[in-house]
N, C-alpha and C positions, 0 to 999 in steps of 0.2 A: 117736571116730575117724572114724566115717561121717560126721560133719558136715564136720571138717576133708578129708577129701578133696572133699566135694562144692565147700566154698570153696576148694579150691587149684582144681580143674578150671573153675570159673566163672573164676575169676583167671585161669587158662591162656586160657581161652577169648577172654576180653577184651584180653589181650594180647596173642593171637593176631591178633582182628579188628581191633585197632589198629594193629598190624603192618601187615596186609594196605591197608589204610585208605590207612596213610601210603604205602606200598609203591607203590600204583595210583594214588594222587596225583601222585606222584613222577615215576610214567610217564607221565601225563596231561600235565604241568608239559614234560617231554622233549619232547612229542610235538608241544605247544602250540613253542614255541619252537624245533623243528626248522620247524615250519610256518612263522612268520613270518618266519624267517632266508630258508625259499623266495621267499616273498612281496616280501619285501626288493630280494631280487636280482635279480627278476623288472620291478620295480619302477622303479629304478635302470637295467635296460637298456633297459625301455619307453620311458624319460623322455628319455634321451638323442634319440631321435629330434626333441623338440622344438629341439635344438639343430645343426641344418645345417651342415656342415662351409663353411668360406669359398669363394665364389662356386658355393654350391650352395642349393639352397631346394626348400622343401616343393611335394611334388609334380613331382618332377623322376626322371630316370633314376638318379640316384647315390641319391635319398632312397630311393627303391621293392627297391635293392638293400640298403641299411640295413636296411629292413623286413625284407625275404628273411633277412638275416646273423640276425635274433632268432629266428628260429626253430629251428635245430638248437642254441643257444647257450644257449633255456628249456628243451628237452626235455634238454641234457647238467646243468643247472639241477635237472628234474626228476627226473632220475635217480639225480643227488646225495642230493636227498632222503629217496628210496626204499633207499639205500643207507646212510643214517645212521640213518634208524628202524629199519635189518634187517628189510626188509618184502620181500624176493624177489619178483619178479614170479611165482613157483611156490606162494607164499602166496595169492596175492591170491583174494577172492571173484570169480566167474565175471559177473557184472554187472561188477564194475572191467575185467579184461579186454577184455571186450565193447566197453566202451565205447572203451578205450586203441586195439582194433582198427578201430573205426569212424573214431577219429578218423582214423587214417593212409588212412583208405579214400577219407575227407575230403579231405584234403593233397593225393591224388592226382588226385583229382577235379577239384581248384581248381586244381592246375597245370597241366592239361590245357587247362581256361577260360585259364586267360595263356597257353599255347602260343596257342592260337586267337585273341586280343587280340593278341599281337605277330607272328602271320601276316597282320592284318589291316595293320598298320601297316610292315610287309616292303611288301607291294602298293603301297604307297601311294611308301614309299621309292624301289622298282623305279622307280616312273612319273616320277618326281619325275629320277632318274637320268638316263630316256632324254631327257625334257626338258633337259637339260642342254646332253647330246649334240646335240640337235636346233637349238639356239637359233640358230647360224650355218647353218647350209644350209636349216631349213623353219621361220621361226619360228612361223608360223600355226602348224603342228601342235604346234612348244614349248610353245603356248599352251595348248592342250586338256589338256597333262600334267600345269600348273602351276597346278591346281584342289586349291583347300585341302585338307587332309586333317578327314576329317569325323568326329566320334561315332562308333559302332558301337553300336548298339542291340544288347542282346541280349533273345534269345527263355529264356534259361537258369532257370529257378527256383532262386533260391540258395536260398530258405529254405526249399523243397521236398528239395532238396539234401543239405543239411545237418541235415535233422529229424530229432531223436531220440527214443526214447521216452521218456515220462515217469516219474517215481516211483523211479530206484533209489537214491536217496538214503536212505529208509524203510528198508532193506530190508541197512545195515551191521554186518557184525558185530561189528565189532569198533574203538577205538580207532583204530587203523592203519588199518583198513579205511577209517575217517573219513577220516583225515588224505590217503590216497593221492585219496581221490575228489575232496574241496577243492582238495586240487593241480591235479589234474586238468581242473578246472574250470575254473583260473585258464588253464592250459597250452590248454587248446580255447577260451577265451574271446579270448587275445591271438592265436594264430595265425590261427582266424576271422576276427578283422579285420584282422588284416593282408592276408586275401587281397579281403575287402569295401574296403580302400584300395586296394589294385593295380589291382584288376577297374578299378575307378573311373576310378581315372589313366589308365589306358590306353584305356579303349575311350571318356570322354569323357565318360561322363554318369553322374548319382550314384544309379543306379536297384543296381545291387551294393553300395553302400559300405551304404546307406539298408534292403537286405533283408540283409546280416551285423546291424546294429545291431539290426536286431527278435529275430535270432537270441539272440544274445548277451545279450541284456536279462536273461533268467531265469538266466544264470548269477552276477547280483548281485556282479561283478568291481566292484573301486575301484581298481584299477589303470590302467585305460584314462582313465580321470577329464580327467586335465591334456590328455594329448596327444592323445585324441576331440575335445574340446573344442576344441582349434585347429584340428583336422583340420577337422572340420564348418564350424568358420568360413571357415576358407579356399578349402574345396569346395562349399561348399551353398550359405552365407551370399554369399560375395565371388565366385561361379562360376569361378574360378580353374580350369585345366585344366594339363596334361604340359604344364612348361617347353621341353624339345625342340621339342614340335610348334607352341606358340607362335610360337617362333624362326623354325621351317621355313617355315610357313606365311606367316609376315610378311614371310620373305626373298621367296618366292614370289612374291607380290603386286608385290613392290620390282622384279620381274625380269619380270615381265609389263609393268608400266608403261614399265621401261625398253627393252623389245622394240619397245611401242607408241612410243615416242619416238626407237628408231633408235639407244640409247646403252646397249648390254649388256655391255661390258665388266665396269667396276665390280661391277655386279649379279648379273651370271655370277657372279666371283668371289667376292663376299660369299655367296651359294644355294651354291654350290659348297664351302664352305668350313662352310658351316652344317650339310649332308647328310653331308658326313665325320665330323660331331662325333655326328649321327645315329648313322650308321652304327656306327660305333665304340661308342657307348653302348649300342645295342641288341644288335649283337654280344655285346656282357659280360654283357648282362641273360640273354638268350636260355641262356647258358654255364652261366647262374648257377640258372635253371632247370632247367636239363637234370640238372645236379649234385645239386641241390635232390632231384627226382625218381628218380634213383637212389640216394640215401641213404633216402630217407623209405621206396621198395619194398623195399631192402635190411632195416631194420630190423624190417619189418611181417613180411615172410618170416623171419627169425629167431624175430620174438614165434611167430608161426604152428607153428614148429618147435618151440618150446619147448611152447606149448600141448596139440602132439600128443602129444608127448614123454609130458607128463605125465597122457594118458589114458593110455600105456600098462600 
């Protein structure tokens, strides 16, 4: 009688941790496949940007707002996620947090940088304007207005910026815990460069685009893959710069020659005509950051509230 229970309780056992086995496979298997469903879509909105809406092209006002639109569009993406594995943000380990708050700390940070980039290129706009004004009554002084628009160097350390600490990847507890920080990763990999492409575009020169990419390297994303790739060619490789200020600038040039030649009508008109498309694109850009910027603080204040919340 003693033997037989010991074999029924070894049999319970075994079919017990078979159970379990399969049980945790099973979640493993969910968990894997919630992940790359993120991945997927993440993926899919990344790529689109290599394909430029008709008379619009890389590196231009309407592409750098495309950029902008990916970003509240992965975090609703990555929320998805968190809400299909039932991982509460009230769950998570104190490092994923951390890091979810950094990021946004991040965001804010870098929008601050393109406020400062499109204050630079307002100045420029402004001067550009009075020239306009000026070309019939002073044109010598029209002249001195209608000096190209230049680079902006900056003094900003991105990659000091943006540094984080190392190792909490070691240190998960759990499955989910996994799955949220891989997300995660991908979510601060693609938004980081999106602002390493902005910075770039706007102030002229590829010292931003060039300190995201060293950032982003250790988060071993293959999402960026196709459309870095073009990016880089087209910015590093082809020195390629803002469509806009191409334009402006060559109109400029067109309007100075015609000044010196005594025939500004024309060239008024075409400068003229060029600044309003300026104007107007940078307006929506400007909007579109500001909006940008109070949704990113909004969110961050809410995480913030829940975080307190839940010392209590």
């Amino acid at each position: 009688m003693v033997l037989l229970v010991q074999r029924l309780s070894k049999l319970y056992h075994k079919l017990e941790n078979h159970y379990h086995h399969h049980h945790h496979q099973a979640e493993v298997d969910a968990l894997s496949a919630s992940l790359q469903a993120f991945r997927s879509d993440v993926s899919n909105c990344v790529n689109q940007l290599l394909h430029p809406k008709p008379g619009s092209e890389i590196l231009s006002f309407s592409w750098i707002q495309r950029c902008f639109e990916l970003l509240p569009v992965i975090n609703k993406a990555f929320l998805k996620l968190v809400g299909d594995i039932d991982y509460p943000l009230s769950f998570w380990d104190v490092a994923s947090l951390d890091e979810y708050l950094n990021y946004g700390l991040h965001l804010l940070e870098l929008l601050n940088c393109v406020t400062s980039s499109l204050s630079h290129l307002a100045q420029a706009r402004l001067s550009f304007a009075h020239a306009l004004n000026l070309v019939e009554s002073s044109s010598s002084t029209a002249i001195e207005h209608l000096k190209a628009i230049q680079s902006q160097s900056s003094s900003k350390d991105l990659k000091g910026l943006v540094r984080n600490k190392e190792g909490g990847e070691g240190k998960l507890s759990s499955c989910k815990e996994r799955v949220v920080h891989e997300a995660l990763m991908e979510v601060k990999s693609v938004g980081l460069w999106v602002f390493g492409v902005v910075l770039a575009t706007l102030s002229g020169e590829t010292k931003p685009y060039l300190e995201i990419k060293q950032v982003i390297v250790r988060f071993n994303s293959a999402l960026l893959i196709d459309v870095d790739s073009c990016v880089f060619e087209v910015m590093v490789e082809k020195g390629e710069t803002l469509k806009e200020v191409k334009e402006l600038n060559s109109a400029a040039n067109s309007l100075v020659s015609a000044i010196l030649s005594g025939k500004t009508s024309d060239a008024a008109m075409d400068f003229g005509g060029k600044l309003g498309v300026f104007e107007k694109e940078m307006d929506a850009l400007e909007k579109q950051v500001d909006a940008l910027f109070s949704s990113v603080l909004a969110a961050r204040n809410e995480l913030l509230n829940g975080v307190w919340q839940r010392k209590q």
